[in-house]
C-alpha positions in Angstrom: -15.2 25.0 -4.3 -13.5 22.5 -2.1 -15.4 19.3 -1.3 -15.5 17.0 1.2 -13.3 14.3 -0.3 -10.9 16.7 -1.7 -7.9 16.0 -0.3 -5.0 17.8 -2.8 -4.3 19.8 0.3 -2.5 16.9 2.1 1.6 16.5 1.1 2.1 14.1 -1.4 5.2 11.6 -1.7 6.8 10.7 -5.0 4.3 9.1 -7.2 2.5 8.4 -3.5 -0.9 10.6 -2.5 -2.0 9.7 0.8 -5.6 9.7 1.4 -7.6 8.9 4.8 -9.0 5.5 4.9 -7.0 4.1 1.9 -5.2 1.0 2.4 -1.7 1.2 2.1 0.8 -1.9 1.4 4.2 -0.8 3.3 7.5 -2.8 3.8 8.7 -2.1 7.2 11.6 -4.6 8.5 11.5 -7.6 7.1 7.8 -8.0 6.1 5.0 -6.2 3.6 2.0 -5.1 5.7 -1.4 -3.3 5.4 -1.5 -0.4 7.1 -4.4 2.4 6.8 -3.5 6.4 6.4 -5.0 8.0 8.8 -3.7 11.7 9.0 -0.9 13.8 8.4 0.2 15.9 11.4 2.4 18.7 10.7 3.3 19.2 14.2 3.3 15.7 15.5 5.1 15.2 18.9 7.9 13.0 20.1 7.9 11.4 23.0 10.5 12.9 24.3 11.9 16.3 25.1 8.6 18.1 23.7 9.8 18.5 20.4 7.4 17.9 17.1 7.9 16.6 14.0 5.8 15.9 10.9 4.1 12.6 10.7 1.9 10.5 8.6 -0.3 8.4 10.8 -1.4 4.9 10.2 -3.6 2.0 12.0 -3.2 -1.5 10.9 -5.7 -2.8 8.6 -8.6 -3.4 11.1 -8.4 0.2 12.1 -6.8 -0.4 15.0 -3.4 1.0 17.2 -1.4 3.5 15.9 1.7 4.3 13.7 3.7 7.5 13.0 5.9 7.3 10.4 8.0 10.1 10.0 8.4 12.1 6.3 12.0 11.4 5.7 11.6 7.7 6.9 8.5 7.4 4.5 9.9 9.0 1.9 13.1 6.9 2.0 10.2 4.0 1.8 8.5 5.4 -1.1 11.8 6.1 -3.1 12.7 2.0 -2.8 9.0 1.4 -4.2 8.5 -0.5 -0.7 4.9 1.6 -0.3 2.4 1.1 -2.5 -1.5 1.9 -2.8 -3.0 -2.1 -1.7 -4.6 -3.5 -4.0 -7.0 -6.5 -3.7 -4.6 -9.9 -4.7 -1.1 -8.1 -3.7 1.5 -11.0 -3.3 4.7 -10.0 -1.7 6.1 -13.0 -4.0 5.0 -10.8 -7.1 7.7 -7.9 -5.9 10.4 -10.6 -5.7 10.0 -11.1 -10.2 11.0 -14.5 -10.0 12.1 -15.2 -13.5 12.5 -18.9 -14.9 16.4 -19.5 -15.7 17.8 -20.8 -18.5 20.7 -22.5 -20.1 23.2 -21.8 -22.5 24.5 -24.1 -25.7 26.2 -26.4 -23.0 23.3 -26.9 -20.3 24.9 -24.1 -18.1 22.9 -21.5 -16.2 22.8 -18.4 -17.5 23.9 -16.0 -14.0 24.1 -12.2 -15.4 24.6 -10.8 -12.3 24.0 -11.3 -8.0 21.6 -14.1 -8.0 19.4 -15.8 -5.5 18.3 -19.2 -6.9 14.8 -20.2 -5.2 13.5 -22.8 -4.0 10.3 -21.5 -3.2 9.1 -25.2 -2.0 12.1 -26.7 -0.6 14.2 -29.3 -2.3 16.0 -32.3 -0.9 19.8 -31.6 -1.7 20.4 -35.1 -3.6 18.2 -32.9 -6.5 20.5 -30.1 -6.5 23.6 -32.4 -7.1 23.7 -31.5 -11.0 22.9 -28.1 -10.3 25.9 -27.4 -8.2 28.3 -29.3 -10.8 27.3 -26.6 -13.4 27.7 -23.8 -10.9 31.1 -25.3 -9.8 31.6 -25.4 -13.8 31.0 -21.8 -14.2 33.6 -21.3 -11.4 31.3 -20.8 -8.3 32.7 -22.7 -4.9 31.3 -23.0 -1.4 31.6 -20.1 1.0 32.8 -22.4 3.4 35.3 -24.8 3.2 33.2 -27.0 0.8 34.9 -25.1 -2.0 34.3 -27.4 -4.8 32.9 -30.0 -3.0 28.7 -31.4 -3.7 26.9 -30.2 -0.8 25.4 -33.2 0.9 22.5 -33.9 3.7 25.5 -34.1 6.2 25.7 -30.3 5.7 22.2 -29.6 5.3 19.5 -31.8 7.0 16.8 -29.5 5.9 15.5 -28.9 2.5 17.1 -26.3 0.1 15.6 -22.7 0.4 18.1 -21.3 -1.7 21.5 -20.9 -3.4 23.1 -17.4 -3.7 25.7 -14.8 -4.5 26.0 -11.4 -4.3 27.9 -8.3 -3.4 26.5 -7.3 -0.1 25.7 -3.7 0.6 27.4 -2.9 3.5 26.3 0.5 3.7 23.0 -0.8 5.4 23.4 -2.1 9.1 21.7 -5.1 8.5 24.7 -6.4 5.9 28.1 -4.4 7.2 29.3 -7.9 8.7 28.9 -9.4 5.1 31.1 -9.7 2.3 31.2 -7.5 -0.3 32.8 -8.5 -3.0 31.0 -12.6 -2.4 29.8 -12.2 -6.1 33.2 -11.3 -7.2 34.6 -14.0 -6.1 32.0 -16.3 -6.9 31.4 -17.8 -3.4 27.8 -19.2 -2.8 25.9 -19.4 0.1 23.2 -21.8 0.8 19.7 -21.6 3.1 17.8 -24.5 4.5 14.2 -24.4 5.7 12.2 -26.4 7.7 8.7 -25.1 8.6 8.1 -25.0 4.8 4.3 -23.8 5.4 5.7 -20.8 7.5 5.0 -18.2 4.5 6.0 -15.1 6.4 8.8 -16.8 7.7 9.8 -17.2 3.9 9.5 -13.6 3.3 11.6 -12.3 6.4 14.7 -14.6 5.1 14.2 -12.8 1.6 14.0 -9.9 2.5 17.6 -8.9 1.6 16.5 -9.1 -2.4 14.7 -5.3 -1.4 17.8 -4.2 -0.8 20.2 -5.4 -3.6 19.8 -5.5 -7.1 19.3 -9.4 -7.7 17.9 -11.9 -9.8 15.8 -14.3 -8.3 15.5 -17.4 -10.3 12.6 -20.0 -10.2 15.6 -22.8 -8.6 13.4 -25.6 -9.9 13.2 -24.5 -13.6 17.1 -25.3 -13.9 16.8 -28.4 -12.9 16.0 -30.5 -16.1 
């Protein structure tokens, strides 16, 4: 007997059932949204040339518009862990796993791998003056032609967002104009913001961490 809430006929994605009227939390660009599931149409059709596809369809969380995400697309989604079932609380800022850094026997960071270190707050650059003479220690330089120069407020007039290197991966659109091989070579780059209440804002310029494999460190726990 099949009742009215059974919905084990509907496709499933890995580790992903959709069910209608369940929030969903979904990545799409550069920001984490709610969306509701709706229905899955086998037979959904383009706009274009007649053709059909199948769809999952989605209205944001106030039940309103419309979305059609395709199955490959959402699957490709699901397989990055950038959908998940919402859940009352969610914080993008959670999926980040910003760990507290530490210091080895001589006061140096500990960097294991591509690193973003965050300052989730902002920080006037004068207080990262110690913190770049241990990076610079480790044998990190300045992208640009800073090398091994301190990075002062005549560079950047905002407060410090972050402090990062990592391999880019090019194969994504988004990166191809980026280096590659930045971690090898131990360049850092270095992000400013201004609107420091702007939390979405925040997200969108760390966005990039979904797509590499990178340590994000709490910036401010290095500091002492």
């Amino acid at each position: 007997m099949m009742y009215d809430d059974d919905y084990s006929w509907l496709p499933s994605l890995e580790k992903i059932n959709f069910i209608p009227g369940r929030k969903y939390s979904i990545k799409l660009g550069n920001n984490w949204n709610v969306y509701i599931f709706k229905e899955y149409d086998p037979e959904h059709k383009t706009d274009y040339a007649g053709g059909t596809y199948e769809a999952y369809l989605f209205t944001d969380e106030n039940g309103h518009g419309h979305g059609a995400f395709g199955k490959s697309y959402l699957e490709d989604l699901t397989s990055r862990g950038l959908v998940k079932v919402f859940k009352e609380g969610f914080s993008w800022k959670d999926e980040l796993h910003i760990r507290k850094g530490s210091l080895d026997g001589k006061g140096l960071p500990i960097l294991k791998g591509n690193f973003v270190i965050l300052f989730y707050d902002g920080i006037d650059v004068e207080k990262t003056y110690d913190l770049q003479k241990k990076l610079f220690q480790l044998g990190f330089s300045w992208y640009s032609k800073l090398g091994q120069n301190l990075l002062t407020n005549k560079e950047a007039d905002s407060k410090i967002f972050t402090i990062e290197s990592l391999n880019w991966d090019t194969s994504f659109d988004t990166y191809d104009q980026m280096d590659a091989n930045q971690r090898n070579k131990k360049l850092l780059l270095v992000s400013t913001v201004k609107n420091l209440d702007n939390d979405r804002e925040k997200e969108r310029r760390l966005s990039f961490v979904f797509d590499h494999d990178i340590e994000v460190i709490d910036g401010y726990s290095l500091l002492n």
